[in-house]
C-alpha positions as CSV (number, residue, x, y, z in Angstrom):
1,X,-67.0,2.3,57.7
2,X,-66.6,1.2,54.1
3,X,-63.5,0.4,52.2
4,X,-64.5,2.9,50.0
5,X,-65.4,5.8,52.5
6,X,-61.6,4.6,54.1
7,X,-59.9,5.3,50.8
8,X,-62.1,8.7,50.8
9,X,-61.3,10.2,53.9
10,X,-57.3,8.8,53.2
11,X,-57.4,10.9,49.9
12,X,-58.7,13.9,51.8
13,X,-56.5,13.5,54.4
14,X,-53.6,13.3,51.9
15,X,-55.2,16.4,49.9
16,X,-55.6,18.3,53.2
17,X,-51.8,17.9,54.5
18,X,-50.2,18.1,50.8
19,X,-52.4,21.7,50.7
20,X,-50.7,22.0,54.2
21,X,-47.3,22.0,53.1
22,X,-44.5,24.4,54.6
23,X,-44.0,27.4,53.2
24,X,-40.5,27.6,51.3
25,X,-37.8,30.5,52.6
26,X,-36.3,30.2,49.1
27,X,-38.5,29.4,45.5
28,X,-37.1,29.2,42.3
29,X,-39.1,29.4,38.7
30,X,-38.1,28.9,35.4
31,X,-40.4,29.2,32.5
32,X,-38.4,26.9,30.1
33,X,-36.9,24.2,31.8
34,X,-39.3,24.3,35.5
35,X,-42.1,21.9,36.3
36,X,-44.8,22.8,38.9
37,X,-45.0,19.2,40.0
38,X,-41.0,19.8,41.4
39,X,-40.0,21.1,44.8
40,X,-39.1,24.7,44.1
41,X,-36.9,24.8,46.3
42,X,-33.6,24.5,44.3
43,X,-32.9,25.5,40.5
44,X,-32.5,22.6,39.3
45,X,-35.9,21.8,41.0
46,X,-37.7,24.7,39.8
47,X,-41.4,25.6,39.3
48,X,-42.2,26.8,35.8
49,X,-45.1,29.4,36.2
50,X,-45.4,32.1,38.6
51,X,-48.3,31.4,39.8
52,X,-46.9,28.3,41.6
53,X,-44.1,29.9,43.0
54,X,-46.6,32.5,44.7
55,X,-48.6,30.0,46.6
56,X,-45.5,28.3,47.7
57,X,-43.4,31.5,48.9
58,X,-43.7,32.1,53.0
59,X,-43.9,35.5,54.3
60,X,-41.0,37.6,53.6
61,X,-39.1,34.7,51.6
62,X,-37.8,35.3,48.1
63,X,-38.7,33.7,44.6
64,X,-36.1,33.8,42.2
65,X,-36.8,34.1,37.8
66,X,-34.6,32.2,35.9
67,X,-32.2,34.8,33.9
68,X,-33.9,36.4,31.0
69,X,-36.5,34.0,31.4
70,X,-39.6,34.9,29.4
71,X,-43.0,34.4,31.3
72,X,-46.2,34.2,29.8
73,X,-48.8,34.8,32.8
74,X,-49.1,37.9,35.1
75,X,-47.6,38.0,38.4
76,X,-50.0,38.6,41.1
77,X,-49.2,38.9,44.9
78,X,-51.8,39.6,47.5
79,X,-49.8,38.7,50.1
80,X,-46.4,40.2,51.7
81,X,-43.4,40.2,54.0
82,X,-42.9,41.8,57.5
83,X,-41.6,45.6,58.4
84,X,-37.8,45.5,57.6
85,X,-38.4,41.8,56.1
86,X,-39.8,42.3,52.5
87,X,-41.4,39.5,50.4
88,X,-38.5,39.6,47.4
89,X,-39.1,39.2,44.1
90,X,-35.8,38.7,42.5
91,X,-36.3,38.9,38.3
92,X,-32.5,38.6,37.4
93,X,-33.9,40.3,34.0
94,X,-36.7,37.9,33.6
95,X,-39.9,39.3,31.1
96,X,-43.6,39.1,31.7
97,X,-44.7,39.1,28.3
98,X,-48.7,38.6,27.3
99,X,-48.9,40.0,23.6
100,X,-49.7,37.5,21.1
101,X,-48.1,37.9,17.5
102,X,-51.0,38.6,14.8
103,X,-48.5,40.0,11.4
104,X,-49.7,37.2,9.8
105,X,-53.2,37.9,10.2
106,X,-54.9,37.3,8.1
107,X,-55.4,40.8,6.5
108,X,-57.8,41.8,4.1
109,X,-57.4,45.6,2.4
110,X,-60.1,48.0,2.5
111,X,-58.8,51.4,1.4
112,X,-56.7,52.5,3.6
113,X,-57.2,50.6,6.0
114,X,-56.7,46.8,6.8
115,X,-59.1,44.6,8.8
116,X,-57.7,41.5,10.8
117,X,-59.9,38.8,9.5
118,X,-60.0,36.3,12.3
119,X,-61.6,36.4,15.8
120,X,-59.7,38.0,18.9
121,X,-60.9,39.2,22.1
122,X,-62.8,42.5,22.4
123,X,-61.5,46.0,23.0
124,X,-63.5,47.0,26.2
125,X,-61.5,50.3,26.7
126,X,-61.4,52.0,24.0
127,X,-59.9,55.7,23.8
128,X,-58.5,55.1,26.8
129,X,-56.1,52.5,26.0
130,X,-54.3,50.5,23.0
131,X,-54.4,47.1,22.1
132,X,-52.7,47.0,19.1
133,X,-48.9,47.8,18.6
134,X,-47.3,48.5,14.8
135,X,-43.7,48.7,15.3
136,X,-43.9,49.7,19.0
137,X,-46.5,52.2,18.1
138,X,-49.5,51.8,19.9
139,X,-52.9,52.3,18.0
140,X,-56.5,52.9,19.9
141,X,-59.6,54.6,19.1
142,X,-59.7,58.1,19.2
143,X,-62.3,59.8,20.9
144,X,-65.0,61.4,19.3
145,X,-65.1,64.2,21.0
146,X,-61.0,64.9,20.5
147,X,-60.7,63.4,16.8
148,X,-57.1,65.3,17.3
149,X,-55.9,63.8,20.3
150,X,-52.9,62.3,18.8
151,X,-52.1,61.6,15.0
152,X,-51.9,57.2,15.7
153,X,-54.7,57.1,16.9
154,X,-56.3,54.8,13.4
155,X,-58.4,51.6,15.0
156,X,-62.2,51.2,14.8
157,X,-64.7,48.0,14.5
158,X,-66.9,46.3,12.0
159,X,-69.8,45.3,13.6
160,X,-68.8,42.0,13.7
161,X,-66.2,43.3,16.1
162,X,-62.8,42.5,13.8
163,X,-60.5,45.5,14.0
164,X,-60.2,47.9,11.5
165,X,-56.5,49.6,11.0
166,X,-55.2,52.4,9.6
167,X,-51.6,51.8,9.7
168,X,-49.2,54.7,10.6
169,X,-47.6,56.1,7.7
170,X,-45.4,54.1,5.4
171,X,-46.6,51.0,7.8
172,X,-48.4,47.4,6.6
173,X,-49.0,44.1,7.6
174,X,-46.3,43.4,4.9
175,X,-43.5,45.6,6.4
176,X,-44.6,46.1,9.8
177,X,-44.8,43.6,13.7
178,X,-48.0,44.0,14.4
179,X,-48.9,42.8,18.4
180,X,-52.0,42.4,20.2
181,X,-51.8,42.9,23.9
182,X,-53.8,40.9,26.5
183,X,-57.2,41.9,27.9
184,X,-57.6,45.4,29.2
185,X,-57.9,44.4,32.5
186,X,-54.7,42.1,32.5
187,X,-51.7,43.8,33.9
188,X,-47.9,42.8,34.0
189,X,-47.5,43.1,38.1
190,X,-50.6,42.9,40.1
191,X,-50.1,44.3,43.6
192,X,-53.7,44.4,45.9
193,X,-55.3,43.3,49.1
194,X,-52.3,42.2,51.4
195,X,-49.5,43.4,49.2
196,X,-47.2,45.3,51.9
197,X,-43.6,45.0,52.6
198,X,-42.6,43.8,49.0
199,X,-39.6,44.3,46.9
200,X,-39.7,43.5,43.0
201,X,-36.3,44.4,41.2
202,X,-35.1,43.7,37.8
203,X,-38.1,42.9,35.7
204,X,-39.6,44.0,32.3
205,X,-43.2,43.9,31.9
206,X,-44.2,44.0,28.1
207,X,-47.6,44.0,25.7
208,X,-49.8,43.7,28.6
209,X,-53.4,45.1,28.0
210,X,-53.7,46.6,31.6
211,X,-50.9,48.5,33.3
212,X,-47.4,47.1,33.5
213,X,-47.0,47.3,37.4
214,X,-50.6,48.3,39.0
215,X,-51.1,48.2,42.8
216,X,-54.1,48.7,44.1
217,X,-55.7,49.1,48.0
218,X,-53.8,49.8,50.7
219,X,-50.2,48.3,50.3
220,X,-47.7,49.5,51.9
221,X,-43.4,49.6,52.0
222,X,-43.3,48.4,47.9
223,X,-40.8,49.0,46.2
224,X,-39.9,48.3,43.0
225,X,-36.2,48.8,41.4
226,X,-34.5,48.6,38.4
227,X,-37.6,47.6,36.1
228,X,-39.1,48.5,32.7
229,X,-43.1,48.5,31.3
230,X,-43.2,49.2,27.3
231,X,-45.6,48.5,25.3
232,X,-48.6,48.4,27.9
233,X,-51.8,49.0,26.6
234,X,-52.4,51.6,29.5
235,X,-50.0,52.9,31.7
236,X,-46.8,51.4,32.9
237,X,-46.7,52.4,36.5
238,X,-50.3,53.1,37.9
239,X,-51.2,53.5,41.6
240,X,-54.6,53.5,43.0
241,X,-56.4,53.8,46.3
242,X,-54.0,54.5,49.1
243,X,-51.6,52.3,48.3
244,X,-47.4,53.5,48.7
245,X,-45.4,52.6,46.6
246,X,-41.4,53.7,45.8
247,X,-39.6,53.4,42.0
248,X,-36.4,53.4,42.2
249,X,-34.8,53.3,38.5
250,X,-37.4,52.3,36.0
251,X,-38.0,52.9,31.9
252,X,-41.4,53.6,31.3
253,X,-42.2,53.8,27.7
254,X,-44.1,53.1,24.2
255,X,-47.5,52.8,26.7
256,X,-50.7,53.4,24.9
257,X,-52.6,54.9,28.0
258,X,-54.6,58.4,27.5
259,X,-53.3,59.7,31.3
260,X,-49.6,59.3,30.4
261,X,-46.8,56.8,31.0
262,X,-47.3,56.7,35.1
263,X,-50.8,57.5,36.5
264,X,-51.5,57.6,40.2
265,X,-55.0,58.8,41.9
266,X,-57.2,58.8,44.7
267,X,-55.1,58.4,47.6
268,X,-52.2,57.0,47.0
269,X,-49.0,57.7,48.3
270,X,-45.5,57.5,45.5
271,X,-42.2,58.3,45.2
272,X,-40.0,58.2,41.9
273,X,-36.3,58.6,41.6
274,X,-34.2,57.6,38.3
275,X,-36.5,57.2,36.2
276,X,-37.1,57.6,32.6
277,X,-40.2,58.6,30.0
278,X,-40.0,58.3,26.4
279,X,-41.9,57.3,23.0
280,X,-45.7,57.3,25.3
281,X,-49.0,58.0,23.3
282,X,-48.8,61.2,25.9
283,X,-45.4,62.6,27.1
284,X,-46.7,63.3,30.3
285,X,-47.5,61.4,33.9
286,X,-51.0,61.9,35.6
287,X,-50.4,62.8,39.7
288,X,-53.9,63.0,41.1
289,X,-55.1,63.1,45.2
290,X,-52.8,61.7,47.5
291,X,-49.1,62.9,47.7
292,X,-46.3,62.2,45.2
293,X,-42.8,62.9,44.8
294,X,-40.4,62.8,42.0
295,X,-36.3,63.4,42.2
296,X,-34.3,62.6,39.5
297,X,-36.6,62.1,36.1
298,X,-35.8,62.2,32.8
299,X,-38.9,62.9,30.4
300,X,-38.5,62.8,26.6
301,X,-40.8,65.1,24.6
302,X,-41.2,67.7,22.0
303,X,-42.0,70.6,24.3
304,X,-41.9,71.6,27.9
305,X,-45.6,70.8,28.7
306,X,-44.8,67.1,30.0
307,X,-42.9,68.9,33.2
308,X,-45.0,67.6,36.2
309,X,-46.3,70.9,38.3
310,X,-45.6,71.1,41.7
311,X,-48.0,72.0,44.5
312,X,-48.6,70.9,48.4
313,X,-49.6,67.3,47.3
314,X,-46.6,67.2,44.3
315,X,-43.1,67.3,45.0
316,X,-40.9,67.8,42.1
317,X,-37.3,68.1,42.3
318,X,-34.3,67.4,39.7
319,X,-37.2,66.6,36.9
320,X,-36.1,67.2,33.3
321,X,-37.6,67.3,29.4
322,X,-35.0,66.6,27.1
323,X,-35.8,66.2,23.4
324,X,-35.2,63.0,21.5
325,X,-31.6,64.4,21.0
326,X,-31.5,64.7,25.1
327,X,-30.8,68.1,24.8
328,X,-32.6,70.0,27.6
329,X,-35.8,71.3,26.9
330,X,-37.4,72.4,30.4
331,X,-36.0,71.6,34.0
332,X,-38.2,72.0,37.5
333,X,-37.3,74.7,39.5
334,X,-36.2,72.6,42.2
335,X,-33.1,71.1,40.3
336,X,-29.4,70.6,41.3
337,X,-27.3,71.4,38.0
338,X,-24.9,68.9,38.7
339,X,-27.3,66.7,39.0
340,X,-29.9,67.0,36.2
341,X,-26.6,66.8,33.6
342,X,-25.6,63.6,35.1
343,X,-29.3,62.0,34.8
344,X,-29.6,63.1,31.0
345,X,-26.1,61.3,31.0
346,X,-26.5,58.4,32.5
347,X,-30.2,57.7,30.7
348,X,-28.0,58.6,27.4
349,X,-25.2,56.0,28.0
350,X,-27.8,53.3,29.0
351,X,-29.2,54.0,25.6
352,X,-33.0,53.5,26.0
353,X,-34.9,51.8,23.3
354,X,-36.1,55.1,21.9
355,X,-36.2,53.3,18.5
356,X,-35.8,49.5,18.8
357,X,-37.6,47.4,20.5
358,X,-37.7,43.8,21.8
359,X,-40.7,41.4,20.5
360,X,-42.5,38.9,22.1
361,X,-40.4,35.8,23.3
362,X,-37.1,37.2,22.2
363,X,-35.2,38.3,25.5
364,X,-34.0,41.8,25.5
365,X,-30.1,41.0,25.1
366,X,-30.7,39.6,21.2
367,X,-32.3,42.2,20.0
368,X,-31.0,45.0,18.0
């Protein structure tokens, strides 16, 4: 053999056991101050981007986010821990944040509308969901054949595919955030193939294009607590195939989907319990096939239609519409008294966004 084919198969072999490496118990990540060429095994030896941390974690270990850490990639896990031994995910308040600033534009006026005069990627989904946010209003295309479907509705193309904007009212690019999300098929959490036995708590998900937390095929024992999705171009919670999936304490709102903050179908199997809905394109949540259940929801809206119906696939209990005031609007008819009060009190002292909102980069503690 060669010198050369010796220092070939020594590289391989070096590339081979490197890719071989153990599987860490304990991974830590941190967007600012991490390097994926470090251990990960330590904070001060942290990785900096989620997708490192994933193919480093072993079954049923737990990766840690840096506090208030803001990352810029979606996380996606396709693998999981072990009945009674969950794969953790461990945010400490970090955000997964993929909208990209465009208020500067440029802008050029045309009536009343604006068109962004520079080249960004293309809305594939329209009607369905919102790319563009104006002061954590989301803005799509409405459908043609429901010009009334909402009143923000205000985006259309040139044919050389800019976007076109009607602002809302009293809104500009002079006086007004304007966000674009990621691409439509881009979510905050992605949860598919092997994703079973997981626990994600204390994460926001922000200005993704996609869903904020999406699980898809047939995961199993994840649960997710204490998390947020605003500003999603689609829904924040969405659950497909027949996947099962719990929420325990969430905030679900200023999501530009068409089906609703939460949307779950075909044959998927949910359970939500302190949760809150406010300030979505529609005050509702879509519960199709499969079997859901929902006790303890707080749902802002202007009338009693976003109360979720109950039926043998639909469980409803302690579910509430309050207005923006949180003054009860509607209640389900399976509802402890006691109960619903202290749900519109406890989403009232936590005051919700409902009017302010945190933009890209800035962690959720400095804003107003």
């Amino acid at each position: 053999m060669t010198h050369t084919a010796l220092v070939t198969v020594a590289l391989l072999l070096f590339a081979n056991l490197a890719h071989a490496a153990p599987k860490l118990a304990e991974v830590y990540v941190n967007a600012e101050t991490g390097n994926d060429g470090n251990s990960g095994d330590d904070k001060a030896a942290a990785f900096k981007t989620l997708k490192r941390a994933v193919e480093s974690i072993s079954a049923s270990g737990t990766i840690h986010l840096a506090a208030g850490n803001v990352f810029r990639e979606c996380l996606e896990l396709r693998v999981g821990g072990a009945e009674g031994q969950p794969l953790t995910v461990e945010g400490n308040g970090a955000i997964i944040d993929l909208g990209t600033d465009i208020t500067d534009g440029p802008w050029e006026q045309l009536g009343e509308e604006w068109v962004l005069a520079r080249d960004v990627r293309p809305h594939t989904r329209p009607v369905q969901s919102s790319p563009i946010f104006v002061d954590n209003t989301p803005i799509w295309v409405v459908h043609e054949k429901d010009p009334k479907d909402a009143p923000n509705g205000g985006l259309r193309f040139l044919e050389n595919g800019r976007y076109v904007i009607k602002f809302p009212a009293g809104k500009s690019p002079k006086n007004s955030r304007v966000i674009l999300t990621s691409e439509e098929q881009t979510p905050g959490v992605l949860l598919e193939a092997g994703a079973s036995h997981i626990l994600i708590r204390n994460i926001t998900t922000r200005y993704v294009g996609n869903d904020g937390f999406n699980l898809h095929g047939s995961g199993h024992d994840i649960v997710l607590e204490n998390i947020k999705a605003l500003m999603c171009g689609d829904q924040g919670i969405s659950s497909h195939d027949s996947g099962q999936m719990t929420i325990r304490g969430a905030e679900v709102a200023f999501c530009g989907s068409r089906a609703g903050g939460i949307a779950d179908i075909n044959d998927c199997v949910t359970s939500y319990s302190n949760v809150l809905l406010h300030n979505n394109r529609k005050p509702v949540l879509t519960l199709r096939g499969g079997k859901h259940e929902i006790d303890g929801m707080v749902i802002v809206a202007p009338n009693a239609n976003a109360l979720p119906k109950p039926s043998d696939k639909i469980s409803v209990k302690n579910c509430v519409v309050v207005n923006a005031d949180f003054e009860q609007i509607s209640a389900s008819a399976q509802s402890e008294q006691e109960k619903v009060k202290g749900l519109i009190e406890a989403t009232r002292q936590a005051k919700p966004l409902l009017d302010t909102v945190p933009y890209p980069g800035v962690p959720l503690s400095q804003n107003p």
